[in-house]
C-alpha positions in Angstrom: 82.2 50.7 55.2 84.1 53.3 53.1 85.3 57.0 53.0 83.7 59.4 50.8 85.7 63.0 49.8 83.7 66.3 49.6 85.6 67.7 46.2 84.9 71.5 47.2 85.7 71.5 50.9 88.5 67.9 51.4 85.5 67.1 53.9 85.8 63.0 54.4 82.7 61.3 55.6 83.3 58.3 56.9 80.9 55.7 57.1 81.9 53.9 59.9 81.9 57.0 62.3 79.0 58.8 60.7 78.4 62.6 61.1 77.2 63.7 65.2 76.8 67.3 63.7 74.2 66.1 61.7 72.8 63.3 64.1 73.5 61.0 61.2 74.8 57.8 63.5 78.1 55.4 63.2 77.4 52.8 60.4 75.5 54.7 58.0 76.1 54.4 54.8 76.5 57.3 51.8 74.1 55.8 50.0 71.4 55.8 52.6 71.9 59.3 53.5 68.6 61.6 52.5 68.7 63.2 49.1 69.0 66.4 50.6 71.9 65.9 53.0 74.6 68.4 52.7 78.2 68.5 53.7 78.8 69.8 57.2 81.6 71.8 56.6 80.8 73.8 52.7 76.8 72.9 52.1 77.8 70.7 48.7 75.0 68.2 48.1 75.8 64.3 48.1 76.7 65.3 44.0 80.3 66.7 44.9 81.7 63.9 46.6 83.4 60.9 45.5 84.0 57.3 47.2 88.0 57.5 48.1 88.3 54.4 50.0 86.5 50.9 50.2 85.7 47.9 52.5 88.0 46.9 55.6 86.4 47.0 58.2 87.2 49.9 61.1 90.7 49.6 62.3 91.3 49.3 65.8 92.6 52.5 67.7 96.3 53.1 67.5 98.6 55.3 69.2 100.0 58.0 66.4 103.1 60.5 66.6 100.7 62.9 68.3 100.0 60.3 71.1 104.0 59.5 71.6 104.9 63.4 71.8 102.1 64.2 74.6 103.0 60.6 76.3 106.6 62.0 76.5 106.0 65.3 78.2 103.7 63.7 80.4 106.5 61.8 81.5 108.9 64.5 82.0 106.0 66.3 84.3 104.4 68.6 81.7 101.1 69.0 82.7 99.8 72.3 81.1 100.1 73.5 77.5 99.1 77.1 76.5 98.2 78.1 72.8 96.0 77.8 70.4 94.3 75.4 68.3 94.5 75.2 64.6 94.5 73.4 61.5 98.3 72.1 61.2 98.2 71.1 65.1 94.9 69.4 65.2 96.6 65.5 66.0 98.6 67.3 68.8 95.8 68.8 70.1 93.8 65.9 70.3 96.1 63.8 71.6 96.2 66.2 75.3 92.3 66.3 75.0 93.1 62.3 75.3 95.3 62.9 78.4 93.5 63.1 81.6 97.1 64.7 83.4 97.4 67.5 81.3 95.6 70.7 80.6 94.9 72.8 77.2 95.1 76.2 78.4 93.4 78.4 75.1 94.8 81.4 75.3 93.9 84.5 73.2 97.1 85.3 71.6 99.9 83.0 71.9 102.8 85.2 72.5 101.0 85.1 75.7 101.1 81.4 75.8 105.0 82.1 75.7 104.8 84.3 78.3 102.3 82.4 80.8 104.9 78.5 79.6 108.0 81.4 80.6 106.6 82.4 84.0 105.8 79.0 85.1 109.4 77.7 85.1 110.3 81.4 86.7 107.8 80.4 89.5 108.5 76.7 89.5 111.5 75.2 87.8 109.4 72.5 85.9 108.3 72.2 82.2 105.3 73.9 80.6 104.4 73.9 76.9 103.6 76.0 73.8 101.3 74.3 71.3 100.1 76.3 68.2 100.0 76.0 64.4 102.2 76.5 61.3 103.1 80.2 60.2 101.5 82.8 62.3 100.7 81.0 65.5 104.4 80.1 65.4 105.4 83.8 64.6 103.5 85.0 67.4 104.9 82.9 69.9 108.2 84.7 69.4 108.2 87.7 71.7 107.3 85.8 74.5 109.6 83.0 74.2 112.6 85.4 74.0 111.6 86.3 77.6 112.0 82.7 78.2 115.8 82.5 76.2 116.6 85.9 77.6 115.8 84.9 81.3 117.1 81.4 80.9 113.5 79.8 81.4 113.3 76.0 80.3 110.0 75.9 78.4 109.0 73.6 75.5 107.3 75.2 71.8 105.4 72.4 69.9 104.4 73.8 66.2 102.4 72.2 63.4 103.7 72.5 60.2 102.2 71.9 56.7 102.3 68.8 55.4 105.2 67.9 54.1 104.3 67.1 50.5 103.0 70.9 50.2 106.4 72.0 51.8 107.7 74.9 49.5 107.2 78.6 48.3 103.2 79.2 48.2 102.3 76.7 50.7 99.6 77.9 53.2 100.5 79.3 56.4 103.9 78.0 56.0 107.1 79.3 57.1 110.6 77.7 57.2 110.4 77.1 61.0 113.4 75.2 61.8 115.3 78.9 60.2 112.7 80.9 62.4 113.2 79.6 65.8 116.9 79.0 65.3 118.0 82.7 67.3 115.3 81.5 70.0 116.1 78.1 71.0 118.5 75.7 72.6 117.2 72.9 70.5 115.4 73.5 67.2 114.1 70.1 65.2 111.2 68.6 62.9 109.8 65.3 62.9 109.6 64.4 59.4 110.0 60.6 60.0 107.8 58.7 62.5 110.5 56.9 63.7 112.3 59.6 65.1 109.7 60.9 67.3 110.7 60.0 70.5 115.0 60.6 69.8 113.9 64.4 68.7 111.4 64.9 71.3 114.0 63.6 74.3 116.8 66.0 73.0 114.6 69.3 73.0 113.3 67.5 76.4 117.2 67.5 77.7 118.2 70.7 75.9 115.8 72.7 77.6 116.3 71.4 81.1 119.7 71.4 81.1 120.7 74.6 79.0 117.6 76.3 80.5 116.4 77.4 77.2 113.4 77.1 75.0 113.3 73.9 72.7 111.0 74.2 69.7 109.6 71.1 67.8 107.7 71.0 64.2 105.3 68.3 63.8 103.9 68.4 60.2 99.9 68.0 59.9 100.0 64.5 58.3 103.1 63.2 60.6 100.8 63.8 63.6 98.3 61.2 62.1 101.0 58.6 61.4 100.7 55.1 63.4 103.4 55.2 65.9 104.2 52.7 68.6 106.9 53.8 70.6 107.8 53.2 74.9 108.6 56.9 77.0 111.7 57.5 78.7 110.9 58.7 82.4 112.6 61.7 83.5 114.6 59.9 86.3 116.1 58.0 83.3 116.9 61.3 81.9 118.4 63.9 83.5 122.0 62.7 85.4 123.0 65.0 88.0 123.5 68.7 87.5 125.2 70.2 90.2 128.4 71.7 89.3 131.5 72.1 91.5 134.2 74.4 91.1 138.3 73.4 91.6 138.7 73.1 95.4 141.8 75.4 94.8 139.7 78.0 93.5 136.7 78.3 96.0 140.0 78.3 98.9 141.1 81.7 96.7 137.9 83.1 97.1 137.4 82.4 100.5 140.6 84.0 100.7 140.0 86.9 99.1 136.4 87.0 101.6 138.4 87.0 104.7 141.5 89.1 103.6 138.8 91.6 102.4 137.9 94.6 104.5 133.9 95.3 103.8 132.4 92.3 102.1 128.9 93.1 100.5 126.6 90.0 99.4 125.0 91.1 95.6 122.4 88.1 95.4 120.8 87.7 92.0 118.3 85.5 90.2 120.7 82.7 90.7 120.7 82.6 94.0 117.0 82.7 94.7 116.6 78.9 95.4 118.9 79.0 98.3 118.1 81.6 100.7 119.4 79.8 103.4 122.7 79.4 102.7 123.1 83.5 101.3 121.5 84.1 104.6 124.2 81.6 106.6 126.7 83.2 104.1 125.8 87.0 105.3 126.0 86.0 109.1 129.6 84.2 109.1 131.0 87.2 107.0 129.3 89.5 109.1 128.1 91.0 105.6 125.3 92.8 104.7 122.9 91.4 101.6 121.7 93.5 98.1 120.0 92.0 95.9 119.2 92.2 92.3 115.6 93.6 91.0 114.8 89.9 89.7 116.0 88.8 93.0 113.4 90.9 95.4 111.9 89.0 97.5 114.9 86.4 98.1 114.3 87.5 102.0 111.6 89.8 103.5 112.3 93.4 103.7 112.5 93.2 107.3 115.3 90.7 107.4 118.2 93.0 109.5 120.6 91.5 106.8 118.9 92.8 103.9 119.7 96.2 102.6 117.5 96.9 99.5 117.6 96.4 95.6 120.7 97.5 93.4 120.3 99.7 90.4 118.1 101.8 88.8 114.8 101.1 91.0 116.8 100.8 93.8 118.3 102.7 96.5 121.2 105.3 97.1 122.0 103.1 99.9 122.9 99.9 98.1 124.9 101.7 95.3 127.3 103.0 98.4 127.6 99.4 99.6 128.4 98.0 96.4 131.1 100.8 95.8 133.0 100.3 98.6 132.5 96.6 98.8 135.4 95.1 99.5 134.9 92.5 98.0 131.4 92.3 96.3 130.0 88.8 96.5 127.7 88.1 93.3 125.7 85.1 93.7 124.1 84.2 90.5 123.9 87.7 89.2 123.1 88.5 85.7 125.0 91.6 85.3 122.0 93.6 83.6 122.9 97.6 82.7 119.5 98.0 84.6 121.7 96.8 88.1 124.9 98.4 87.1 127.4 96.4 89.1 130.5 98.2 90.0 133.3 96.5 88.0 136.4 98.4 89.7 136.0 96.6 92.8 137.8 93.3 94.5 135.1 90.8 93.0 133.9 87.1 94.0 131.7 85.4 91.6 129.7 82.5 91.6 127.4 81.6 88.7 126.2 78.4 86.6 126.5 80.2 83.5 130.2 80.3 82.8 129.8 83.0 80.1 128.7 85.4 82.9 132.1 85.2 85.0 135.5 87.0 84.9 133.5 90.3 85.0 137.2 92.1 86.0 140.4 91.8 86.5 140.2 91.3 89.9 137.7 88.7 90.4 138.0 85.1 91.1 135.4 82.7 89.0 133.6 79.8 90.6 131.2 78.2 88.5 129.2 76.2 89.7 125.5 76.4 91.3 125.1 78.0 94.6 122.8 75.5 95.7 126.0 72.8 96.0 128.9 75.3 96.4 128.0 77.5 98.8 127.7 74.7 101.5 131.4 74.2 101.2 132.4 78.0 100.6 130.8 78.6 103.9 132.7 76.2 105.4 136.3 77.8 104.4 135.8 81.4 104.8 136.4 82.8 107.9 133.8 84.0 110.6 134.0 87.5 111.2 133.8 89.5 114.4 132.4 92.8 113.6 129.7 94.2 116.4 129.4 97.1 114.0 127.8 95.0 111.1 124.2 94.8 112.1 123.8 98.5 113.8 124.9 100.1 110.3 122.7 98.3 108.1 119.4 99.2 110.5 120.5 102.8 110.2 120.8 102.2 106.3 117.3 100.5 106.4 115.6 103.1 108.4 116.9 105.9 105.8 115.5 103.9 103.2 111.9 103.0 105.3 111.9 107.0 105.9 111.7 108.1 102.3 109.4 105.7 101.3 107.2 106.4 103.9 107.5 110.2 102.5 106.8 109.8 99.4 103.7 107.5 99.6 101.6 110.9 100.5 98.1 109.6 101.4 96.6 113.0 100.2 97.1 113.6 96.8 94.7 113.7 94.3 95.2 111.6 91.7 97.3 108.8 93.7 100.2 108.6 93.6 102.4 105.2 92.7 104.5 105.1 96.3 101.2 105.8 98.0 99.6 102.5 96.0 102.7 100.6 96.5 102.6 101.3 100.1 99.2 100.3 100.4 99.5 97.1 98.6 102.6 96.2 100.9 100.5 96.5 104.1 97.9 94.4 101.9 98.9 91.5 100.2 99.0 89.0 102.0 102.6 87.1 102.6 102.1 84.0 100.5 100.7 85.5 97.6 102.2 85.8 93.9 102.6 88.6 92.0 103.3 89.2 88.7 104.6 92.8 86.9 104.5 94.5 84.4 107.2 96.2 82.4 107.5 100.4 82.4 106.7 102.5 85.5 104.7 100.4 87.1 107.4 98.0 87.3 109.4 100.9 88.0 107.6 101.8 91.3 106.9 98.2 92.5 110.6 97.5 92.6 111.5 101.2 94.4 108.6 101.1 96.9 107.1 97.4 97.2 108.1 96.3 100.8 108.4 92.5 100.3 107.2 89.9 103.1 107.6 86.2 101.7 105.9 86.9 98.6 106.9 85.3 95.1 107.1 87.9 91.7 108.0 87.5 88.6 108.6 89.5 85.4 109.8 89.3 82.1 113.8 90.3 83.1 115.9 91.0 80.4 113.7 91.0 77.5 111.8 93.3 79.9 108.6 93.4 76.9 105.2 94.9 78.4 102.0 92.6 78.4 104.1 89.8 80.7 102.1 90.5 83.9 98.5 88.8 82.8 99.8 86.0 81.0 102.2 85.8 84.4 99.6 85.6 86.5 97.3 83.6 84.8 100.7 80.5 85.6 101.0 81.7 88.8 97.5 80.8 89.8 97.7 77.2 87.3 100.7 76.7 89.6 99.7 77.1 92.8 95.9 77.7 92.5 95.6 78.1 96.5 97.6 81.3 96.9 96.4 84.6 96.5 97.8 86.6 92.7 98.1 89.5 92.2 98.6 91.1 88.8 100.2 94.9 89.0 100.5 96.6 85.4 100.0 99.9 83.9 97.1 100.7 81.6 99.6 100.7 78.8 101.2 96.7 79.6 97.1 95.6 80.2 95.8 96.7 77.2 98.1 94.2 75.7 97.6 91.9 76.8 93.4 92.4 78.3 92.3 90.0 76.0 93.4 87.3 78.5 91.0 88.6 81.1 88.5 86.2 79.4 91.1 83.2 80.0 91.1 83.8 83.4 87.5 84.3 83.5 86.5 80.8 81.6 89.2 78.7 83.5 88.4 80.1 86.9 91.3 81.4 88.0 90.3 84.3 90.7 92.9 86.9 90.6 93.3 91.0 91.9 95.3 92.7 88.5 95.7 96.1 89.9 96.1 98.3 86.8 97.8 101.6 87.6 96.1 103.8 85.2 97.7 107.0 84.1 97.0 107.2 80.4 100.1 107.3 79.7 103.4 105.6 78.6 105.0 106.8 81.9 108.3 105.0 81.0 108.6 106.7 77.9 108.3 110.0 79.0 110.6 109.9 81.3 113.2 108.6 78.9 112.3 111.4 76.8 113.1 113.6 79.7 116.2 111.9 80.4 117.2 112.7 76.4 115.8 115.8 76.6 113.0 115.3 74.1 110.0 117.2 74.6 107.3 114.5 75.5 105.5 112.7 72.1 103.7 110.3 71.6 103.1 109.1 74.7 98.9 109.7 75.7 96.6 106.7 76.0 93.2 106.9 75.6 91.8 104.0 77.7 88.6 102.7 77.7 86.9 101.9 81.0 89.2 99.0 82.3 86.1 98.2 85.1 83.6 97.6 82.9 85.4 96.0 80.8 86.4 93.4 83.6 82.4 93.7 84.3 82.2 92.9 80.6 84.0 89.8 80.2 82.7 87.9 83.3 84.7 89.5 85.9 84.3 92.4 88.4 85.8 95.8 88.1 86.2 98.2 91.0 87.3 101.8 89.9 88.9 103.6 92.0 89.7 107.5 92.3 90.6 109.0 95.7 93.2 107.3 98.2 90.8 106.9 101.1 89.2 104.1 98.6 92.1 101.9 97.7 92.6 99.7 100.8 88.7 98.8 100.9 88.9 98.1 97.3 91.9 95.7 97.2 90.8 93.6 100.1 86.8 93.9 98.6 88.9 91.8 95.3 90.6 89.7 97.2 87.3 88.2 98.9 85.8 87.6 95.6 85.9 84.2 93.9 86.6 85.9 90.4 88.7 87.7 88.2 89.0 91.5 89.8 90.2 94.4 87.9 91.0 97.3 90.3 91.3 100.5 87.9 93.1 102.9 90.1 93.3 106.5 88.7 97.1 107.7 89.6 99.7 110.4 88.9 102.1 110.1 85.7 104.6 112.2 87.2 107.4 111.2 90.1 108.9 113.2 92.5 107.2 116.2 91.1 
């Protein structure tokens, strides 16, 4: 049996496997191919090709570098990869079609592979993967895996490269990756010798676990292909225990400081999200009422008698007088963004697992640590307040709060407007579902008006980068395919991003996106308000976001008056597909 090369196109037909394109079966020689047989891939006749490689017979199958790398995040408990499939990442992608535990997910653009790998550890804490080629699929993936390195999302990048003998200027679709993705990443690497496969692949493994970051590994074209026998670590063998315990003399200062303090006021961020238990257990010794961060909505239901309401600028008046006269504020895992605007001048507690993040003032004592295994003990040495008045001044705060927004969401106007829709998909959406949101005044308004049950959301934080909420949602349902997501964008974030309607469409993953249609960069005017800049630039024209779900395999439901919206969001619910609900609402606010 031998190999014969197709001069025009680097086409190889291979005897021993023979050609299923062309029904030509394994065994068949070149020579015994008909006259008029062409080249599958360019149409050259039998002419152009030469014999490259003679006589032994087929070798056995072997596991390559491709194998190894797909064995080793299967190990670590990566079962979906997102991108896209190309000529420098062909081995890898073969190798998870091999894999009966893990999942190809073919996106349509794969910054929004990013996105969807960043979301799943936002929703889950485990490890999902990028895979795309050399050059441009690598250079796409970048917006979206900022979200993750900006939000301190674990996720793992896999990128062909050329091969290495073409590595230089004028090489095809190459780029000098390792230089690229050093900004993004935690760990940054390319295997360029077989043998160190499995040392480069467990450090990005560890690096992004442990510094919750993204790691990116190059795998050049013809290193993919390359024989490679080598055993997996497991994870358990991996990872040695995290949890990170402040100085016992410093958590007895801030306990302290907690029970010398006068009006103590819980400010639970992202951080803190895993653990409501123990902010909850924390909030009822100190007899203190809880704020949260935007990112950390949701960490109790809305009608917790705790629970005040969001901090910052899509929060309420409310929670900006608790945190200025806090005395002292308690930040649990809070990322300090400008979009929460922590007072700085007050008596301060912090606890975070980022060390970088504490020692915000002068007058704040540090614990780092997780609050998962220090709050237990903090608990245990601050002391339990008596204070009747506690509880009876946060309902009258809530009620304020429940009072506007019940104002403001007038069921009347024509077009809708966004407290209206927000209130409606409150009463609507059922407790367990997921939702994931979009950047710009959508965003805006969810945060503001959504009254959270014990639903999960998530959104690009920090990098805060429009087109996040499809991509989102699309993980959310790959995560936990029997809950309910719901998508919520604006016309301008979905039309980024729409092409991934089909995604959802061809892997089945039912879903309600609710776009809030306004054509308009709401956002945008506003800031130009704010600067006062007449408005520029900011129109949309939309095409028909129904029938385009309608178009692509979905339903669309358009809807124009407020009397319709209910109906329409449960009629998406109870269908087994992709909805788009196009709702026709307001651009302006309190106006």
């Amino acid at each position: 049996m031998a190999r014969w090369l197709c001069q025009v196109c680097g086409y190889v037909y291979d005897e021993t496997l023979g050609e299923k394109d062309t029904g030509t079966p394994p065994g068949t020689r070149f020579d015994d191919l008909p006259p008029d047989w062409k080249c599958p891939i360019c149409g050259s006749g039998k002419e152009v090709f030469i014999k490259v490689e003679e006589g032994a017979p087929a070798a056995p199958q072997v596991t390559t570098v491709s194998d190894v790398v797909m064995g080793n995040l299967a190990a670590w408990g990566v079962s979906l990869v997102f991108g896209i499939p190309g000529t420098s990442s062909l081995g890898l992608v073969d190798a998870v079609r091999k894999r009966p535990d893990m999942r190809y997910i073919v996106v349509r653009h794969e910054a929004n592979a990013a996105f969807a790998a960043s979301a799943y550890n936002k929703l889950t804490g485990g490890l999902a993967a990028c895979l795309t080629i050399a050059g441009p699929g690598a250079t796409n993936l970048a917006t979206g895996l900022y979200d993750a390195k900006e939000d301190s999302a674990s996720v793992i990048s896999l990128n062909g490269q050329v091969e290495m003998q073409y590595t230089g200027p004028g090489g095809f679709q190459e780029i000098d990756q390792d230089a690229f993705f050093r900004p993004v990443t935690v760990f940054n690497n390319t295997i360029a010798d077989p043998k160190m496969t499995v040392t480069i692949l467990e450090k990005a493994l560890r690096h992004a676990v442990l510094d919750r970051g993204v790691a990116q590994v190059s795998v050049p074209n013809d290193v993919q292909k390359e024989p490679l026998a080598a055993a997996y670590c497991s994870r358990k063998s991996c990872i040695p225990d995290t949890n990170i315990i402040p100085d016992e003399r410093e958590m007895r200062r801030a306990a302290d400081q907690v029970s010398r303090g006068k009006t103590p006021v819980i400010l639970a961020g992202w951080g803190a999200f895993p653990d409501t238990d123990l902010v909850l257990a924390l909030a009822m010794k100190i007899k203190a009422p809880i704020i949260t961060t935007f990112r950390a909505k949701g960490i109790l239901p809305e009608d917790n008698p705790w629970l005040v309401s969001v901090l910052g600028t899509v929060g309420s008046p409310e929670a900006r007088v608790l945190a200025q006269e806090a005395d002292p504020l308690i930040c649990l895992g809070v990322g300090f963004s400008k979009q929460t605007n922590v007072p700085l001048d007050r008596p301060m507690v912090q606890l975070d697992i980022d060390p970088v993040k504490l020692g915000k003032n002068p007058a704040s004592v540090s614990l780092w640590g997780n609050c998962h295994s220090v709050l237990p003990k903090f608990i245990e040495m601050v002391a339990e307040r008596e204070d009747g008045e506690a509880l009876p001044r946060i309902a009258i705060l809530k009620e304020k709060i429940r009072e506007r927004l019940d104002a403001e969401a007038d069921p009347h106007a024509v077009p809708m407007r966004p407290p209206y829709i927000m209130k409606v998909l409150s009463e609507t959406i059922p407790e367990d579902a997921i939702i994931s949101i979009d950047v710009g005044e959508n965003g805006w308004w969810f945060g503001r008006n959504f009254r959270m049950k014990r639903q999960r959301f998530v959104m690009s934080g920090y990098l805060a980068t429009m087109g996040f909420s499809l991509p989102g949602a699309i993980a959310a349902k790959l995560a936990h395919p029997e809950k309910t997501v719901f998508c919520i964008t604006g016309d301008g974030g979905f039309a980024m991003a729409m092409a991934e309607l089909v995604t959802a469409v061809k892997y089945h993953l039912p879903m309600v996106v609710v776009v809030l249609n306004n054509r308009e960069l709401g956002m945008i005017r506003i800031e130009q308000q704010m600067e006062h800049y007449p408005n520029f630039g900011t129109d949309l024209l939309n095409p028909d976001f129904a029938a385009y779900a309608d178009a692509c395999g979905g339903r669309g439901i358009r809807v124009t008056r407020p009397e319709e919206l209910e109906s329409a969001i449960r009629k998406a619910m109870a269908l087994d597909t992709v909805v788009v609900v196009d709702v026709e609402t307001d651009p302006r606010r309190f106006v």
